[in-house]
C-alpha positions, 0 to 999 in steps of 0.5 A: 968967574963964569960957569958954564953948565955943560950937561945937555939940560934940554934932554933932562928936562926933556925926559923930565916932561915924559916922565910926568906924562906917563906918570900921570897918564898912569895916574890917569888910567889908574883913576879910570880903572877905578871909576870903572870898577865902582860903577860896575859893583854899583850896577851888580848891586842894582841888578840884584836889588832888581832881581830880589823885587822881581821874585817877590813881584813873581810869587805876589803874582802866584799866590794872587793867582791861586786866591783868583782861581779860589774866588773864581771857583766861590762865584761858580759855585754861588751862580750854580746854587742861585740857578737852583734856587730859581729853578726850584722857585720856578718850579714852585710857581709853576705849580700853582699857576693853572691856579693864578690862571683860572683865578685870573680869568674868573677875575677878569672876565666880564658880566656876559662873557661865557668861557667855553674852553681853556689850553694852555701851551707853555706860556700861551693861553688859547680862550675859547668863548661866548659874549653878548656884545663885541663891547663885552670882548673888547673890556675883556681884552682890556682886563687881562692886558692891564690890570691882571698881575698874571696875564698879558698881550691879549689877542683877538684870534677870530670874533663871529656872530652866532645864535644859540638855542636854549631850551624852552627860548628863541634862538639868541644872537650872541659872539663866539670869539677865541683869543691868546693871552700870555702868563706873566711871573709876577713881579712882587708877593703882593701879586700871588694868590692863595690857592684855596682862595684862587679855587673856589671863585674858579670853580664857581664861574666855570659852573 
């Protein structure tokens, strides 16, 4: 016996394909939407995670800020004092230095040099005197230029010949000359001189 199916089995099979691709596309779309949505609450979560660092980067950054503005405020104060130090330092070398300055030239000047007079203007020493021989001027240009702690830069200003009378004595020829010489600090203790002992040497070349 034959059978003969008589349904139309291309349109059943035909509604049977739609169905599974819309199914599956459903499926598909489905999938998507969910991928989608796991991505998205991964980067809110990224976001925030980013968002807490950077409030805490920002108050790392203000509290750094505040104890920049503490240590900028400590070194103003630490130059402010160092600079009082030095002044009064300076002043109290100031204080003694017409002292190192005759102490000085007494030390320095050499046998048949005769000072006649002293000026100083700020660091410059204008010396006025009276030498037996140019030799004489010259090694006392050599003394204060190199081995004097206080003194430096000599300048021969004017040398000329002269004769000077004494009493009771033939007029003899001697060298009037002025010269520049400048104060330096010195650079250690070593090279300061007591005042008492700086006086007395003073006092008794000028006499």
């Amino acid at each position: 016996m034959i059978l003969i199916n008589l349904l139309p089995h291309r349109e059943e099979k035909r509604r049977q394909r739609k169905r599974a691709f819309f199914v599956g596309l459903a499926g598909s779309a489905i999938i998507g939407l969910a991928a989608v949505g796991l991505w998205y609450s991964v980067l809110q979560q990224m976001t925030a995670a980013q968002a807490s660092r950077n409030e805490f980067l920002t108050a790392e950054i203000k509290r750094l800020d505040v104890q920049i503005k503490d240590i900028a405020s400590l070194r103003s104060e630490i130059d402010a004092l160092k600079a009082r130090q030095k002044a009064v330092e300076d002043l109290q070398t100031d204080r003694n230095t017409p002292v190192y300055l005759l102490n000085e030239l007494v030390k320095q000047t050499p046998e048949g040099v005769y000072l006649t007079s002293i000026k100083q203007t700020g660091q410059v020493v204008a010396v006025n005197g009276v030498a037996q021989t140019n030799e004489r001027v010259s090694e006392f240009l050599r003394n204060t230029s190199y081995n004097s702690p206080w003194l430096e830069k000599p300048e021969l200003v004017e040398i000329k010949a002269a004769k000077v009378t004494t009493t009771g004595r033939d007029p003899q020829r001697l060298f009037e000359f002025s010269m520049k010489v400048t104060i330096k600090r010195p650079q250690g203790p070593a090279d300061t001189v007591p005042a008492g002992k700086a006086a007395k040497p003073a006092a008794a070349k000028s006499s």
